[in-house]
C-alpha positions as CSV (number, residue, x, y, z in Angstrom):
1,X,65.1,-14.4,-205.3
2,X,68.2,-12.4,-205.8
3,X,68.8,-9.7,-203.2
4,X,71.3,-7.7,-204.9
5,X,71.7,-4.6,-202.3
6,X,74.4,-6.1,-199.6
7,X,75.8,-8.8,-202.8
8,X,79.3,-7.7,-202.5
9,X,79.3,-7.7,-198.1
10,X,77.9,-11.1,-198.4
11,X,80.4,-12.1,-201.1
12,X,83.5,-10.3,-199.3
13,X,82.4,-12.7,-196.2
14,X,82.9,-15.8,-197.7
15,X,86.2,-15.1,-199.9
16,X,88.1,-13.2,-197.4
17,X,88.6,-16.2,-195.2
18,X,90.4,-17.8,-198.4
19,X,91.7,-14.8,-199.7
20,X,93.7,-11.6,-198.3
21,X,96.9,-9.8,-199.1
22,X,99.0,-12.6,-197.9
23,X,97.2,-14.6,-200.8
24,X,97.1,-14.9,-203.9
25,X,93.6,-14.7,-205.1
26,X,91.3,-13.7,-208.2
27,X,88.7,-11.3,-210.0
28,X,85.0,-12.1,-210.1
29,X,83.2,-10.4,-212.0
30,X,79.2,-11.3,-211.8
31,X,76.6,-9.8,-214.4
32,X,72.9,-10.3,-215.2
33,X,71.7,-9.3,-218.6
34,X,73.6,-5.8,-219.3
35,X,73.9,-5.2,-215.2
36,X,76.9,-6.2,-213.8
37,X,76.0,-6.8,-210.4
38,X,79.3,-7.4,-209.3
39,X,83.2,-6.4,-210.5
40,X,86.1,-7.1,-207.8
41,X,89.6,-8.8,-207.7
42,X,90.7,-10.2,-204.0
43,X,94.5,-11.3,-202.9
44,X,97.8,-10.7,-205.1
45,X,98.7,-10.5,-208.6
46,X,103.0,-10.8,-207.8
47,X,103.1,-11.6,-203.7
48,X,107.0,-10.8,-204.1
49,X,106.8,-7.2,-205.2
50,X,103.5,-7.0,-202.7
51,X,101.0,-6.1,-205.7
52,X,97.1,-6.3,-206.0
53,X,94.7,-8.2,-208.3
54,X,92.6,-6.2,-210.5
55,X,89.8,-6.8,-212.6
56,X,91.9,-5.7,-215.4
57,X,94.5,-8.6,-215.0
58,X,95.2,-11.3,-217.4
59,X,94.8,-14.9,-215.8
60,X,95.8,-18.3,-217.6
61,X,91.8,-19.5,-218.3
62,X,93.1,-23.2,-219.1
63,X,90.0,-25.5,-220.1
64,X,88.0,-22.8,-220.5
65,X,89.7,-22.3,-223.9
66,X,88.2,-25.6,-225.0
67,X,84.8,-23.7,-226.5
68,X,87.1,-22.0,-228.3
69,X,88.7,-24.8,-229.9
70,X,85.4,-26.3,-230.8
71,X,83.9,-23.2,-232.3
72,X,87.4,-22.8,-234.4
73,X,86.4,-26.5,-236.0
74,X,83.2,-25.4,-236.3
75,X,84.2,-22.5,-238.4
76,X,86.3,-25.2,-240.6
77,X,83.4,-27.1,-241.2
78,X,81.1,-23.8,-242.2
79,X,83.9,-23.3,-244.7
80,X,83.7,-26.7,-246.2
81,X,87.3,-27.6,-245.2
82,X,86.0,-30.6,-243.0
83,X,83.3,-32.9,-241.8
84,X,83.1,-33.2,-237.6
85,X,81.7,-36.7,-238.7
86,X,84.4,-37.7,-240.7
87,X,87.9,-40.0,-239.6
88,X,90.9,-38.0,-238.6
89,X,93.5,-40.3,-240.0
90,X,94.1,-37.9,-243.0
91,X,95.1,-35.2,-240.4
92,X,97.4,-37.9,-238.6
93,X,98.4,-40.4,-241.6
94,X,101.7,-41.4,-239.9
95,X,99.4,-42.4,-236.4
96,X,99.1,-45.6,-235.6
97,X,95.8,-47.5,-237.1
98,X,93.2,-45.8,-234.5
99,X,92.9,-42.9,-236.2
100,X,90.7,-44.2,-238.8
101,X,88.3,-45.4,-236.3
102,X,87.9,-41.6,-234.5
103,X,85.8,-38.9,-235.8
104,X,86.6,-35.3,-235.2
105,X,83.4,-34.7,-233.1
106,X,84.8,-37.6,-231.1
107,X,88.0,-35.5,-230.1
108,X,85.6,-32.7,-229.5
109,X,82.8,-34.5,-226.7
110,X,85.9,-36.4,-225.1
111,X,84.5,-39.6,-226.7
112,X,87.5,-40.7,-228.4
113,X,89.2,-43.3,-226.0
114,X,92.6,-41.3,-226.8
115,X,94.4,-41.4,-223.6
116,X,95.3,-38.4,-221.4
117,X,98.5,-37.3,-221.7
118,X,98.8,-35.5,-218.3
119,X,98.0,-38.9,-216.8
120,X,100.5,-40.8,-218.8
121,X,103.9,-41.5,-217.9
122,X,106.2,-40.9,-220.9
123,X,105.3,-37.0,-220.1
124,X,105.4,-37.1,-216.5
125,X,109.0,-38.1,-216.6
126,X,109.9,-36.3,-219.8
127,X,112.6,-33.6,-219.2
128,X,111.7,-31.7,-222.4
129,X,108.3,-31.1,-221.1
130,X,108.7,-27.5,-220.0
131,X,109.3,-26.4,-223.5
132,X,107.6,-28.7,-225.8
133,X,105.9,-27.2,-228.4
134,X,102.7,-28.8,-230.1
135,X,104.7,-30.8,-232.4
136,X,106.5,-32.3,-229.3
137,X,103.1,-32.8,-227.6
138,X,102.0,-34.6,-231.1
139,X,105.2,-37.1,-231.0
140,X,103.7,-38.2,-227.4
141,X,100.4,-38.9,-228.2
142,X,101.6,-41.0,-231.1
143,X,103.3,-43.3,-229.0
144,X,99.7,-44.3,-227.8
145,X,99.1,-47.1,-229.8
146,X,96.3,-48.1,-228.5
147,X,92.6,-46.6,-226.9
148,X,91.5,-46.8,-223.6
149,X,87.8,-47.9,-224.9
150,X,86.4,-47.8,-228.1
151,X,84.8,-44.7,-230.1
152,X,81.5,-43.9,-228.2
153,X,81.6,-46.3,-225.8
154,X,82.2,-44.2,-223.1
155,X,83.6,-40.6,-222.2
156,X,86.6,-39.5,-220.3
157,X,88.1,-35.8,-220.6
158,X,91.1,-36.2,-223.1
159,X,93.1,-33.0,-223.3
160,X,95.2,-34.9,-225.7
161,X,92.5,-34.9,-227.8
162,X,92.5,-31.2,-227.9
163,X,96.3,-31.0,-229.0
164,X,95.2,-32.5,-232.4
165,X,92.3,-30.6,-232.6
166,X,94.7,-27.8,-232.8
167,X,96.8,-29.6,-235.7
168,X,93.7,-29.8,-237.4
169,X,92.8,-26.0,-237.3
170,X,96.7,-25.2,-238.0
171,X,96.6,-27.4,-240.8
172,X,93.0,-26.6,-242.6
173,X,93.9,-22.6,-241.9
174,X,97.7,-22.2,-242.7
175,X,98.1,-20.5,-239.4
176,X,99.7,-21.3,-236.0
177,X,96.8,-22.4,-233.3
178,X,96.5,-19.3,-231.7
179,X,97.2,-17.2,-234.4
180,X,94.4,-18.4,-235.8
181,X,92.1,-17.6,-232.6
182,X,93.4,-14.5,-232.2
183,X,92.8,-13.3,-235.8
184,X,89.4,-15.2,-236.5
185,X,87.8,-15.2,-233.4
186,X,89.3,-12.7,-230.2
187,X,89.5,-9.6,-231.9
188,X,86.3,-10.0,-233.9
189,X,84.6,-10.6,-230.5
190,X,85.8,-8.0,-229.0
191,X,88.3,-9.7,-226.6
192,X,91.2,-6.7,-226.8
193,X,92.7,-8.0,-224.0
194,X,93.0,-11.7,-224.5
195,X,95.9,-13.5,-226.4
196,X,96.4,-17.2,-227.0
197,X,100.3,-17.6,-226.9
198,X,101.7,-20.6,-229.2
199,X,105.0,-20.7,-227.5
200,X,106.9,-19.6,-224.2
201,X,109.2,-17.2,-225.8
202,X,108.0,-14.1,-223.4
203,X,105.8,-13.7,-221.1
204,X,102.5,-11.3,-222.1
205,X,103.0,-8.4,-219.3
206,X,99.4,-8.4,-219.5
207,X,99.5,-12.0,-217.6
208,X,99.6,-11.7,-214.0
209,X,101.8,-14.5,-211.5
210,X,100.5,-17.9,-210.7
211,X,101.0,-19.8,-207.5
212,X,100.4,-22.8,-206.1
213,X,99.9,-23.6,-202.5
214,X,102.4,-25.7,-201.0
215,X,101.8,-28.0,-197.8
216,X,103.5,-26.0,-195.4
217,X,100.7,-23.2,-196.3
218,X,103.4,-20.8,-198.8
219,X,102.8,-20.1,-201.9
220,X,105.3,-21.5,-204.8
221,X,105.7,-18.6,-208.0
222,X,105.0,-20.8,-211.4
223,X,107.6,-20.3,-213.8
224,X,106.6,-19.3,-217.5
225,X,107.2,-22.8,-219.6
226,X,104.7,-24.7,-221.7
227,X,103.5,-26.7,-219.1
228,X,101.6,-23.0,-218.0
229,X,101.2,-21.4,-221.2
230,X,99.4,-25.1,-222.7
231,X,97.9,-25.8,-226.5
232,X,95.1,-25.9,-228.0
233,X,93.2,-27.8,-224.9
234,X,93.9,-24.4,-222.7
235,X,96.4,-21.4,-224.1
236,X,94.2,-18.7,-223.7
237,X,95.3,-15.6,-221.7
238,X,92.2,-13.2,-220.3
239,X,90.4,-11.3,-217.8
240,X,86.8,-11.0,-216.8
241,X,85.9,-8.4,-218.9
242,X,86.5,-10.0,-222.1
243,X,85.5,-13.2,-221.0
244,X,82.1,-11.0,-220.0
245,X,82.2,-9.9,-224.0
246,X,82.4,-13.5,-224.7
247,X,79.7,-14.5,-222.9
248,X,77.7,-11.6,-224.3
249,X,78.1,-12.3,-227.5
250,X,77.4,-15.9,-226.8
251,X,73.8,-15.9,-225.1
252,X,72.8,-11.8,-225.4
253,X,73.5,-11.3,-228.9
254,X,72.0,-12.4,-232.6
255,X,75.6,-11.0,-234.5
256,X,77.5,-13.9,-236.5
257,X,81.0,-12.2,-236.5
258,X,82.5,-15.6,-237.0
259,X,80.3,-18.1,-236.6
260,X,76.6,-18.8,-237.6
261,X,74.1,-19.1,-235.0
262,X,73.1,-22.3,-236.3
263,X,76.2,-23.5,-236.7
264,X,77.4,-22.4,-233.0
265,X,74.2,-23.8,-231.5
266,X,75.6,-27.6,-231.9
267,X,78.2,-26.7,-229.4
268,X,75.0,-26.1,-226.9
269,X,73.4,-30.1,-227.8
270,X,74.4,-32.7,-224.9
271,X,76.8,-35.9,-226.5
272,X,74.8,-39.7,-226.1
273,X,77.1,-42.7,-226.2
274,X,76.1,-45.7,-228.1
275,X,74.4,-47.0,-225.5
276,X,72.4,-43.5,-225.8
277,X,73.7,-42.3,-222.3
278,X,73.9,-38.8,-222.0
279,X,77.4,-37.1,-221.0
280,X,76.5,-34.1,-219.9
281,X,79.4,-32.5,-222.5
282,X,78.8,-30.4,-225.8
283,X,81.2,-29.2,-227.6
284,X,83.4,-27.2,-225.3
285,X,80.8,-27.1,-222.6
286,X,79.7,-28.9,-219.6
287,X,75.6,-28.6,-219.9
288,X,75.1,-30.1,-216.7
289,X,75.1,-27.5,-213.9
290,X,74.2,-28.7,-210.6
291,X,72.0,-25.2,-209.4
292,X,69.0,-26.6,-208.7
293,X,66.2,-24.7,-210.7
294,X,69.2,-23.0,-213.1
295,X,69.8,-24.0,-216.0
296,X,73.7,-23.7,-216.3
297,X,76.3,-23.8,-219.0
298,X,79.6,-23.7,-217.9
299,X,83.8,-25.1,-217.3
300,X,86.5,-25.2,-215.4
301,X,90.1,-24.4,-216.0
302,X,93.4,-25.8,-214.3
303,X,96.8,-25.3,-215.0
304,X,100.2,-24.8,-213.2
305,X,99.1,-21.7,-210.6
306,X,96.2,-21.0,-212.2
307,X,92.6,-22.2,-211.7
308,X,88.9,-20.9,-213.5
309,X,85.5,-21.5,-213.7
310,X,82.9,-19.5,-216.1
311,X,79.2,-20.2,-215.9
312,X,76.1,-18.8,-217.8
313,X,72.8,-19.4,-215.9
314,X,71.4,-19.5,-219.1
315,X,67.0,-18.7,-217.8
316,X,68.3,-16.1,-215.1
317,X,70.6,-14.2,-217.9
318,X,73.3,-14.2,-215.2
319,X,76.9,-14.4,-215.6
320,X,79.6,-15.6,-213.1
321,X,83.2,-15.6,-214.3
322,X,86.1,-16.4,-211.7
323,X,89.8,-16.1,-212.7
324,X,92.4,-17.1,-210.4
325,X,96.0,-17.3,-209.9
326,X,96.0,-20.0,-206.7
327,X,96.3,-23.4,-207.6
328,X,95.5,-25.6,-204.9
329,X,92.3,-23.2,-203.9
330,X,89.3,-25.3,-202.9
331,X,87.5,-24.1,-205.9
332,X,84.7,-26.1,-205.9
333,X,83.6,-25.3,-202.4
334,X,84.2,-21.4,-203.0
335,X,82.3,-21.7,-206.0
336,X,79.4,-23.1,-204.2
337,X,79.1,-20.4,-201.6
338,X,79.5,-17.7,-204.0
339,X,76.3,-19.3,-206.6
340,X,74.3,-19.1,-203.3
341,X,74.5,-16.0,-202.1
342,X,73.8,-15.2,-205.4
343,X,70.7,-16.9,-205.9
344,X,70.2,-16.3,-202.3
């Protein structure tokens, strides 16, 4: 039973330990139906020049961009400009040979044995990194000649996999990644705030600092490069109002401003292996929430000083969307004490 009265004193206990003006920090923003029960930022948007986080800020939302990515495929396919069933190699003709064993659905559920690129070490140890484009990004996961399982037989989070899902929607649309998100799917939302940058030429002023802890306890400024700004596996820039609109639109509303219903709804279906194991992955979505007695849709976000997580208790109609510039924040353990006094 939620008791909503003293939310924000219990909630202000539990992040202020982690969180102050000596911090960086984030904006919650917690909603149940058309109530938002809660809207507050805590610790530093630019600890140099000494300013506050507000809910207005723009934060790096990383994986979180993945639905995104999946619902701009999904459009393609409501188009009739693919199949999320058919082989990618005509998308990737000069790859090597596995790319006519690899679905698009299986770069979508993370079934595709394409390795990760942030674990491999061609890109560790490249020196171009900071300001590869996608192209760049492209060359590297070329060079991975072969899978780390076969199609289906398992599932491991690929981000590479994302990268050419983002080749595929540039190439079947005419338009950069982002553009394309911006144009078919942001501003039709609603999102006024949110971008999706394709390069690193400047940085949106919208878009607050990121930091990561260090072991000493300070907190290291992120510069701007591409390793920050990311592709089409996490590019988008927001705050928790529009990434409230999103959610809105996803689970309160009936509109189709870009998508079908039905169409949209297969991002929501949980991903079987061959061996008819559930994952626990849709298309852009973990359906797996670990509440117990909430039914919870939600992901995370990571990238170079910034850190999300947005999740839809789907049955309780409530929202919880954290943005944060502090990488190295035990967010898992925050998380969990913030879902219970919620639900407390």
């Amino acid at each position: 039973m939620m008791q909503q009265g003293n939310l924000e004193q219990r909630l202000d206990a539990v992040i202020a330990p982690v969180m102050n003006e000596k911090t960086p920090g984030m904006a919650l923003l917690i909603a149940k139906g058309d109530e938002i029960l809660l809207r507050k930022a805590y610790g530093m948007a630019d600890l140099e020049n000494g300013r506050p986080i507000t809910p207005e800020d723009n934060f790096v939302i990383a994986s979180n961009t993945k639905q995104f990515t999946c619902f701009a495929i999904l459009m393609l396919q409501e188009q009739g400009l693919l199949s999320l069933d058919e082989t990618i190699d005509r998308f990737f003709p000069d790859f090597p040979p596995f790319v006519k064993n690899i679905t698009v659905r299986q770069l979508m559920n993370h079934q595709s044995g394409i390795k990760e690129y942030f674990d491999d070490s061609t890109w560790q140890k490249w020196d171009q990194a900071a300001c590869a484009s996608a192209k760049d990004m492209l060359e590297i996961i070329k060079t991975f000649d072969v899978l780390d399982f076969e199609p289906d037989s398992q599932y491991s989070y690929s981000n590479s996999a994302y990268v050419m899902l983002g080749e595929i929607v540039s190439q079947l649309s005419g338009m950069p990644f982002g553009k394309f998100l911006e144009e078919k799917i942001l501003k039709p939302v609603g999102m006024r705030r949110s971008c999706a940058p394709d390069g690193m030429d400047s940085k949106p002023a919208s878009l607050i600092e990121g930091y990561e802890v260090q072991p000493d306890g300070s907190f290291a400024k992120q510069v701007y490069d591409m390793r920050l700004v990311g592709y089409a596996d996490g590019n988008i820039q927001s705050n928790v109002d529009d990434m409230l609109t999103w959610h809105r639109h996803l689970y309160e509303s009936s509109e189709s401003c870009f998508l079908s219903r039905e169409a949209m709804a297969e991002s929501f279906v949980e991903n079987r292996l061959k061996n008819g194991e559930g994952t626990g992955y849709g298309l852009g979505f973990f359906l797996n929430g670990e509440t117990p007695g909430h039914k919870e849709i939600w992901h995370t976000g990571g990238t170079m000083g910034f850190i999300s997580r947005c999740s839809r208790y789907v049955d309780d109609r409530i929202s919880i969307i954290m943005l944060t510039n502090y990488e190295g924040l035990p967010k898992n353990q925050l998380y969990e004490k913030i879902v219970k006094e919620v639900f407390a």
